[in-house]
N, C-alpha and C positions, 0 to 999 in steps of 0.2 A: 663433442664436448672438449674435445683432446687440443681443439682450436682455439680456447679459449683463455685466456688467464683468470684464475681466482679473483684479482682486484677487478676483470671487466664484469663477471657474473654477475659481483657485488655489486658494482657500480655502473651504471650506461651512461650515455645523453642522446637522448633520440631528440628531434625534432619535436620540440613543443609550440611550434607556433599555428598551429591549425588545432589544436587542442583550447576547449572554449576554457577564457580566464575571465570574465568578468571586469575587465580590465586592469589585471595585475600587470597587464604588460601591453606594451604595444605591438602590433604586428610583425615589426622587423625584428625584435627581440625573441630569435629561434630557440634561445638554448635551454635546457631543462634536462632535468636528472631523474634515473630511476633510479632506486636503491633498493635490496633482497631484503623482505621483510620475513626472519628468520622463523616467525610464528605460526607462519602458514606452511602447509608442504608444499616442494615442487612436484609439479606433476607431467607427463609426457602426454602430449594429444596427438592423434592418430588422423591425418585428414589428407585424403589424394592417394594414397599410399607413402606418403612422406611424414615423417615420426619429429616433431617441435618440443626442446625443453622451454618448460612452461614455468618461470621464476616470479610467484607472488611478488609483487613491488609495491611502494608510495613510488610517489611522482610530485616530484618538487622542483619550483623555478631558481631562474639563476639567482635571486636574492633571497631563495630558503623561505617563499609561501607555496604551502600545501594548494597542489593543482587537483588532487585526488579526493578520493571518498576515505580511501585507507588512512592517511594522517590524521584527519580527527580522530577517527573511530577509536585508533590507539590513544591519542591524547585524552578521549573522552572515559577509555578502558582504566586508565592511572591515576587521573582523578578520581574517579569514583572507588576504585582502591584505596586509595589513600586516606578518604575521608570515613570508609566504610572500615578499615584496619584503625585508625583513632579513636570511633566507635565503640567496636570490641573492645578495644585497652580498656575502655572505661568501663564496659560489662563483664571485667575479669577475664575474659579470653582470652588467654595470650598465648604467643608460638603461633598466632596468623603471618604469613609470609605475602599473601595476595588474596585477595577478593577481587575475583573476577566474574563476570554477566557469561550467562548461557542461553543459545538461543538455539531456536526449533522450528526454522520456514517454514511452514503448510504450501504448498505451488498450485496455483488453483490456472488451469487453462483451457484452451478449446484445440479439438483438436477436428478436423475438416479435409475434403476430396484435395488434396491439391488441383484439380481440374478444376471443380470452380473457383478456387483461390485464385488461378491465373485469369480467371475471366472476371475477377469484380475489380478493376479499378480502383474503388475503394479502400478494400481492402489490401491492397498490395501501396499504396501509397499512404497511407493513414493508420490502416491496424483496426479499423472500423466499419461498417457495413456506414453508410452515408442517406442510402436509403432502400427501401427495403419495406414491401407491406408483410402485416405479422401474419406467419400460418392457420389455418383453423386448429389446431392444435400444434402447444407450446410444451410449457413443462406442469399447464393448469392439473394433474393428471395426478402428477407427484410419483408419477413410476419409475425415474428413472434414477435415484438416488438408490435406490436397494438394488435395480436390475445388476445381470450379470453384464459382463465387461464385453463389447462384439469382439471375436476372432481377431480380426487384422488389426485393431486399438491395442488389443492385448499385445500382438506379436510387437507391437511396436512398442508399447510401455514395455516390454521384458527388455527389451535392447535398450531401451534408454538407461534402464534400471544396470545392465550389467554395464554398459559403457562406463557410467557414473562409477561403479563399482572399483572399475580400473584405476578408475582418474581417484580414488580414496575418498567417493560422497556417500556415503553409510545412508542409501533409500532403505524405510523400512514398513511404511504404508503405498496403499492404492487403493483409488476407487472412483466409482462415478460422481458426480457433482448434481445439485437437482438441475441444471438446465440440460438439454438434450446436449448430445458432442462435449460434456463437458467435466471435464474430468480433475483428482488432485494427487500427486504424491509428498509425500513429509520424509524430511531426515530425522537422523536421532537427532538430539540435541547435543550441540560443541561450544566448546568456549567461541565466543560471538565474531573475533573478528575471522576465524577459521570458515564458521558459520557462513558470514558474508558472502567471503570467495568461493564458496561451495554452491550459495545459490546462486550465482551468476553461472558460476560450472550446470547446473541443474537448467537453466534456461537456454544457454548454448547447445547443451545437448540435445534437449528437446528438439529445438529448430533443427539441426542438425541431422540428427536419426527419423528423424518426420517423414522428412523427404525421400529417404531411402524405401518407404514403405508408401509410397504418394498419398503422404499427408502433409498437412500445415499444419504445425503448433500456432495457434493464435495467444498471445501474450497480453492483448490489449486488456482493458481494465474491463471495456464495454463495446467487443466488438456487434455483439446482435441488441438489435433494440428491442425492449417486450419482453426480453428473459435474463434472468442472473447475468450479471457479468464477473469477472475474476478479483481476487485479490490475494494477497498472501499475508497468512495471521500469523503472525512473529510470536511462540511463546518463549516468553523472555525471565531471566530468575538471576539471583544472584548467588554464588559458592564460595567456599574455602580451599586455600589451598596452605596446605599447614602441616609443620613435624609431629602434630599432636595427633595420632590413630581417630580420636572420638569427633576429633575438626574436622580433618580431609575429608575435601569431596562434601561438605555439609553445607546444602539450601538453607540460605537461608530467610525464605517465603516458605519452607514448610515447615508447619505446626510442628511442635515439640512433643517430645511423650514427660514434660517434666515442667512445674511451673516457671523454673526459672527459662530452659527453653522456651515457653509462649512468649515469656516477657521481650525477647531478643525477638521473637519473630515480630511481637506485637509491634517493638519498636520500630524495623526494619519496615514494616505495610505503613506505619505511621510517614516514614522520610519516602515511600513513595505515592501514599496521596497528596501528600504535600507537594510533592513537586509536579504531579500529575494538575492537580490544583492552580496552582500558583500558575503555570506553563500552559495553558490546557490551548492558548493560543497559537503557541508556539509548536506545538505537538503535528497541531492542524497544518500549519505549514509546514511540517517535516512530511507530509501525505499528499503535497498539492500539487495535483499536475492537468493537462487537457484530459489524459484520461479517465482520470480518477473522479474527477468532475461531474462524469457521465454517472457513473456507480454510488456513491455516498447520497447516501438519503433516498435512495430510489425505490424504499419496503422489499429491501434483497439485502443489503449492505447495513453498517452503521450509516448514522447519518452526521454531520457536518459538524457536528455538537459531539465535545468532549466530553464525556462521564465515563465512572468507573463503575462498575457490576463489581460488589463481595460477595453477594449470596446470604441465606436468609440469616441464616447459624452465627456466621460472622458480623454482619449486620448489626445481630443484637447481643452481641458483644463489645462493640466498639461503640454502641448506643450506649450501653448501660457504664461504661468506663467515661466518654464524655459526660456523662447525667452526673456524672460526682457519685454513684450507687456503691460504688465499691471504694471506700473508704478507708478498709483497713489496708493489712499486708496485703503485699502482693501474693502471697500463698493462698491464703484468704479468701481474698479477690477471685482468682482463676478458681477455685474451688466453689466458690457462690454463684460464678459463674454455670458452672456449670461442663467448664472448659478444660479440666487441668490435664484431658488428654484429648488435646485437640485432633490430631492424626482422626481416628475414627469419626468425630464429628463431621468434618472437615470432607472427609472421602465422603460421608451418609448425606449429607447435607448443602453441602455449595453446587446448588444446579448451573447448565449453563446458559446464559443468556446468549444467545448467537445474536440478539438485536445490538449488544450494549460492543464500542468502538475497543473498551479496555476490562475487560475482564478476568477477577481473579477464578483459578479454575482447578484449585486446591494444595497447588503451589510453587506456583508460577501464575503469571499476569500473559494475558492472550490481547496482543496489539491488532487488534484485527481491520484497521482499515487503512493500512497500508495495501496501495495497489500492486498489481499481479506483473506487473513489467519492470517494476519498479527497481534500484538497488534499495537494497533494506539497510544501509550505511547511515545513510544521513538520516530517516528517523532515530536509529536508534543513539546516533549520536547525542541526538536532543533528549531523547530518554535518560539515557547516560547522565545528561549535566543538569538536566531536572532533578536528578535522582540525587546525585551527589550534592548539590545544593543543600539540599533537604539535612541529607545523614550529616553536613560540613553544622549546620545551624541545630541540629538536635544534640550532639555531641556538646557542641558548645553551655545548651539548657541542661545537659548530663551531666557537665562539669559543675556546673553551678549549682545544681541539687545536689548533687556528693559532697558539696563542702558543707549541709545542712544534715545529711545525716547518711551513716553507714551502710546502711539497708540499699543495696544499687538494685536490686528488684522496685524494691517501693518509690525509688527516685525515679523508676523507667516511665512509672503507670504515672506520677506528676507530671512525666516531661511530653507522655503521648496525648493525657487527657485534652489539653488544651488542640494540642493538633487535631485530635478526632471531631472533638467542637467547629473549629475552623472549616473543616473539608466536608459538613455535612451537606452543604451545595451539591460540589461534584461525586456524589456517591447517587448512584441510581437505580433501584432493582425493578423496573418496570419494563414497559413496551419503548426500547429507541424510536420504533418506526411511528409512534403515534404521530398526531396533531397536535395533542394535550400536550404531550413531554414539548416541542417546540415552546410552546406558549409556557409552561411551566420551565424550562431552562430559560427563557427571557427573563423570569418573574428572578431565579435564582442569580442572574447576573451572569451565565455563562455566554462566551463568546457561538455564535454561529458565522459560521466564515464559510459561506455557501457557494463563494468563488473562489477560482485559483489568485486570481489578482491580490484579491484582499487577504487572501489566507497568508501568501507569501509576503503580503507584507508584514506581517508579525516581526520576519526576520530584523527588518529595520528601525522597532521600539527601543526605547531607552532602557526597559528589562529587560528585553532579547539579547540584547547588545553586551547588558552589564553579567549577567550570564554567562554567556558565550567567552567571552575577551578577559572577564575577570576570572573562569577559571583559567584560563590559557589554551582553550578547546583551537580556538579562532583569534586571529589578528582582528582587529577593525577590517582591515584590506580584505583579509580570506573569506569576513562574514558578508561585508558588501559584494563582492563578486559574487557569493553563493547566491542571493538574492538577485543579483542583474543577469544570472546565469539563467536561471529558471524562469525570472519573467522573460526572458528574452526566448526561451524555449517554448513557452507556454505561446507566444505570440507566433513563432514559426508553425507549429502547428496547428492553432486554427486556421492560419494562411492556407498551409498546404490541406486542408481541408475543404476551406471555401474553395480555392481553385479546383480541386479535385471535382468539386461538388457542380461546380460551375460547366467543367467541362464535362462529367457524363449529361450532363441535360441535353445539353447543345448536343452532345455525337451519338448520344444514346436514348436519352427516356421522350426528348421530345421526336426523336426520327422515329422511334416504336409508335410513338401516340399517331403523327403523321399518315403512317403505313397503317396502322389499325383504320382513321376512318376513310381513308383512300377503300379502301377494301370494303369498308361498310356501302362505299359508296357503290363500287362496281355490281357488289350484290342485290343491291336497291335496282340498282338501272336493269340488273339482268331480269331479278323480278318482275318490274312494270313490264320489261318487254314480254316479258310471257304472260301478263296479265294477270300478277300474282301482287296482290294488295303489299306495300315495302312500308307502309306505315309504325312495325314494329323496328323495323333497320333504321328507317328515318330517326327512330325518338332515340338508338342505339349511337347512332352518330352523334346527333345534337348532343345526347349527354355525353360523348367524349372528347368532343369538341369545346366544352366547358368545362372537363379537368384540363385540359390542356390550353387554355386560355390561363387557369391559375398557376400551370406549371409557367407559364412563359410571364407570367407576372413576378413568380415569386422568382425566378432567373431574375430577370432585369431589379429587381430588390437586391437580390442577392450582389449582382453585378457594382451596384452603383456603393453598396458598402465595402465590397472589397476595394474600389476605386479609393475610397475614401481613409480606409484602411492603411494602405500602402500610402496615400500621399500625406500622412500625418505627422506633422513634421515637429511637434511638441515632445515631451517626454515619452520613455517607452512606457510607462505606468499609464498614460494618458490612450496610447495605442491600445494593451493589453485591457483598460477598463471596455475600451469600443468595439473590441473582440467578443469580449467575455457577455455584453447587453446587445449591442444594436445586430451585429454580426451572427453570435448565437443564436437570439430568436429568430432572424432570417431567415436565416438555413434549418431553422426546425418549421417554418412553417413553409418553405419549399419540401423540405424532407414529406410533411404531410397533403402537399398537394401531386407529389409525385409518387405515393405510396395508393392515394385514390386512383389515378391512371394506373396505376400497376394493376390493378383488379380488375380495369374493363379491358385491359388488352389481350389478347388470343395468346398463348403460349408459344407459339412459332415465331412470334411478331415480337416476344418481348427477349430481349437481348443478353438479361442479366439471369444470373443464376438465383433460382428464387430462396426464400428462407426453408423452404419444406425438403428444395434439393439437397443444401449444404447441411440442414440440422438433423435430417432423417437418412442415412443412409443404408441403400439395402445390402 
C-alpha cells in the first residue's frame, strides 16, 4: 500500500476498452475511470500465495457514463430515498436522515467431481450439460432437501464459509437444495449495494475453494436438464436510518404493533405493488439472460409472468380497504379489520408460495427469479425505480388529501384504496406453475415474456425509458447500451452453445454411436460363425443405426442454422429473435435425438460422463 498515493486509491484509469459499452464508445476510445466507492468495505483476497487490496469501485467512461453495475445501484439507492423521506414528512415522521433497501441473496448452486467437469465439454464452455439422457432416478424421491450434507461438500462449504468470513460476508445458512449435488448458502441481510458486492464475493469464492477440494461450483441457472436448476432469491425491504431511537433501523414492510404503524406499512406495500404493477415488464427484463431462460417456468422456478404473492391475512385486508368496507377512521378501520396488531397476524398467517416470482414473506418481498449467476445489481436497480416511482406519485395524492383534512392516518387509507383497487391484477395467491394461471394472467392483462429477446426489450419502451432517464437512474445512452449489451450477450451465448453442441456430435456422440454398431456388428459375425442365431444383435444394430441417422440429421439442422445465424446481417434483435426460435428448438431436438443414442450405447463406448456419475457421487 506504502506504494500507493491516497488520490490513486481513490481514483485509477485502467483500460476500458475491452470492457463491453454498448456503444458508449468507440473502440479506440481506451480511457475510463475507477473511483472508491466509500460504502462498501475494502477487502484483502488471498490467491497463489499473493495477498491483493481489493477497492469496491464504479467504473465510468471518459465522458462520465456509468460502465458499471455499481452507478445505478447508488443512483437508484438516492432516489428512492428521497422520495420515501418526502413520504414520511407527510406521515409526521420526522428526524428520517435515509431510507435505505436491505437485501438478503439466498445462492442456490451445483456443486460436482471436478473429473467429470473436465470431461464434459459442455459444461466447461457453456455452464450447461448440452446434452445428456435423464438418470433412472432424479430428485422424483424428494430425499435430498432434508438429507444430511456428504463429508467432502461439507468440508468444502466450511472453507468457502470461513474464507467469505475473512473477506467480511456474514454466511449464516446452509443446506441441501431438492435437486441431487445441489446445494444453497444466504448472508444476513445488508444495506443492498454492500449486499451486491458481497454476493459476487460469495460466487468467486465458491469457484474458487471448489477446486481446492476437486470440485466445480456450477453457477449456471440450468446446468442439468430434468431437475431444478439454480437461482438466487433476493429478499429485499426498505429501513431507516434516523436520530430518532423508535426510527433507527425500522422496516418499513413490517407490520406495526400500533394502527398508525400499519397505516405507513400499509402505505409503503401500496407504492410497491404499484410499481411492481406498473413495471412488471420491465422487472422481467431485469432477470433475462440465455440461462435464466432455461429455468423460469419449468414447474421448479417462477414462471415468466410477473405477480406478487401477499398471503391470505393480507390479502383480505387490502381486499376489504379496496371494497370501500372500511369507511370510517383509520383506527376504526385497522380494528374492524381485524388487524390493529398486525406483527402476530402476519408471522401466523402469510404462508409461503415458493411457486409465486415476488413474494411477500412477512416483511420483506422475496424476488425469487432472479438467476443464480447472475449480478443482483441491475434487477434490483429496476426494483428500486419501480418502487420509487410509486412512493414519488403517492406522496404526491398524500399531499393532496392533507389539504382536505387533518387526520393523515385517514388521508393514508384514501390515498392506498385506490391503489389496492388498481393492482388487484398482479396480486396472485395460487399455483404460478399452473396452465390455468398462464391463461388466467393473459385474461388479466399481464405480460408473459417467455424469451430473453422480448423480455429485454422492455428496456427499450417509452415507460422503461421515462422511468429510468426521468428519475436520473440512467442516461438515454446508459439505458440503450444496457440493452445492446445484453442482447448482444444473450446472442454470444447461444452461438457458443450451438458450436459447442455442434462440435461434441461430430468428435463425440456420433464416433460413440459408430463404435457401438461396429461392435454390434463384429458380435453378429462372431455369432453366425459359430452358428449362434445374431438375429437379436441384428435388430440391436438396425435400432442404433436409426438413432444415429436422427443424431446426424438433427447435426446438419443444427449446422445449417448456425450457418445462418452467423451470416445475418440485419439487426442484432433480428439475429437474437433466430437464436431464441429457429436455433433453440434445433438444438433441443438434436439434444433429444442424442439423449436416445445415449441409452443404447455400452458404457465403455460412451465417452461423456453420465447424469447418474456427476449427480450421485459416492
Amino acid at each position: 500500500m506504502e506504494s500507493f498515493s491516497g488520490s490513486q486509491l481513490i481514483q485509477s484509469e485502467p483500460d476500458a476498452s475491452s470492457f463491453p459499452s454498448g456503444g458508449l464508445r468507440a473502440t479506440w476510445e481506451a480511457r475510463g475511470y475507477t473511483a472508491w466507492n466509500p460504502a462498501s468495505p475494502v477487502f484483502i483476497v488471498e490467491s497463489g500465495g499473493v495477498r491483493t487490496l481489493c477497492i469496491p469501485s464504479v467504473f465510468i467512461g471518459y465522458n462520465g457514463e456509468a460502465l458499471d453495475e455499481m452507478t445505478p445501484l447508488l443512483r437508484s439507492s438516492d432516489v428512492l430515498s428521497e422520495k420515501a423521506i418526502e413520504l414520511l414528512s407527510l406521515l409526521g415522521d420526522k428526524g428520517v436522515q435515509r431510507v435505505y433497501t436491505t437485501l438478503g441473496p439466498e445462492q442456490e448452486y451445483f456443486l460436482i467431481d471436478r473429473g467429470f467437469f473436465s470431461l464434459r465439454p459442455d459444461l466447461v464452455m457453456s455452464g450447461r450439460t448440452l446434452v445428456g439422457a435423464p438418470p433412472p432416478r432424479g430428485q422424483q424421491l424428494e430425499d435430498h432437501y432434508f438429507a444430511g450434507i456428504p463429508e467432502r461438500i461439507q468440508a468444502c462449504i466450511a472453507e468457502v464459509e470461513h474464507e467469505l468470513y475473512k473477506l467480511g460476508v456474514p454466511i449464516v445458512t446452509r443446506h441441501n437444495e431438492v435437486a441431487p449435488s445441489q446445494f444453497e448458502m444466504a448472508p444476513t441481510y445488508e444495506e443492498t449495494d454492500i449486499a451486491v458486492d458481497h454476493n459476487q464475493l460469495v460466487m468467486a469464492t465458491l469457484r474458487k475453494v471448489a477446486l481446492r477440494h476437486g470440485l466445480q461450483a456450477l453457477l449456471h441457472e440450468k446446468p442439468f436438464a430434468g431437475i431444478n436448476g439454480s437461482g438466487k432469491h433476493c429478499n429485499w425491504s426498505m429501513a431507516i436510518t434516523s436520530d430518532r431511537p423508535e426510527l433507527e433501523g425500522f422496516n418499513l414492510l413490517k407490520p406495526g404493533d400500533t394502527p398508525h404503524q400499519n397505516v405507513r406499512f400499509l402505505l409503503f406495500l401500496a407504492a410497491v405493488l404499484q410499481g411492481v404493477h406498473r413495471h412488471a415488464g420491465l422487472l422481467r427484463a431485469g432477470i433475462a439472460s440465455a440461462g435464466n431462460e432455461h429455468r423460469l417456468g419449468a414447474n421448479e422456478a417462477p414462471p415468466a409472468i410477473i405477480s406478487v404473492f401477499m398471503g391470505r391475512t393480507l390479502t383480505q385486508v387490502i381486499e376489504s380497504i379496496a371494497s370501500g368496507k372500511t369507511m370510517g377512521s383509520a383506527e376504526q378501520a385497522m380494528i374492524k379489520l381485524g388487524v390493529a396488531k398486525l406483527p402476530d397476524i402476519a408471522r401466523d398467517n402469510t404462508d409461503r408460495n415458493r411457486t409465486s416470482p415476488f413474494a411477500f414473506t412477512g416483511n420483506k418481498f422475496e424476488f425469487r427469479a432472479v438467476g443464480s449467476s447472475a449480478s443482483i445489481a441491475f434487477p434490483i436497480v429496476l426494483l428500486n425505480a419501480a418502487v420509487a416511482e410509486a412512493l414519488g406519485e403517492l406522496a404526491a395524492a398524500l399531499r393532496a388529501e392533507l389539504k382536505k383534512t387533518r387526520k393523515v392516518d385517514d388521508a393514508v387509507l384514501k390515498v392506498v384504496r385506490p391503489v389496492f383497487r388498481a393492482t388487484k391484477n398482479v396480486r396472485f395467491e395460487g399455483n404460478n406453475y399452473s396452465e390455468a394461471w398462464v391463461e388466467e394472467a393473459a385474461r388479466r392483462g399481464l405480460p408473459n415474456l417467455r424469451r430473453t429477446p422480448e423480455a429485454l426489450a422492455q428496456l427499450t419502451t417509452a415507460r422503461s425509458q421515462m422511468l429510468l432517464t426521468g428519475l436520473g437512474i440512467f442516461t438515454k445512452q446508459e439505458l440503450d447500451s444496457r440493452f445492446h449489451v445484453r442482447l448482444e450477450r444473450y446472442v454470444k451465448d447461444m452461438l457458443i452453445e450451438a458450436h459447442t453442441m455442434r462440435e461434441m456430435v461430430d468428435t463425440m456422440v456420433l464416433p460413440a454411436g459408430y463404435s457401438h454398431v461396429g461392435a454390434l456388428a463384429r458380435v453378429a459375425a462372431e455369432a453366425k460363425a459359430s452358428g449362434i442365431s445374431a438375429a437379436t444383435i441384428a435388430a440391436a444394430g438396425n435400432d442404433a443405426a436409426k438413432r444415429i441417422a436422427a443424431v446426424q440429421k438433427g447435426r446438419d439442422a443444427l449446422s445449417r442454422a448456425i450457418d445462418k445465424a452467423e451470416g445475418m446481417h440485419g439487426t442484432l434483435e433480428a439475429q437474437a429473435k433466430f437464436l431464441t426460435t429457429t436455433c433453440a428448438d434445433t438444438m433441443h431436438a438434436l439434444r433429444e435425438a442424442c439423449d436416445a443414442l445415449e441409452l443404447a450405447v455400452g458404457d465403455q463406448q460412451w465417452p461423456l460422463p453420465k447424469y447418474r456419475e456427476m449427480l450421485f457421487p459416492v
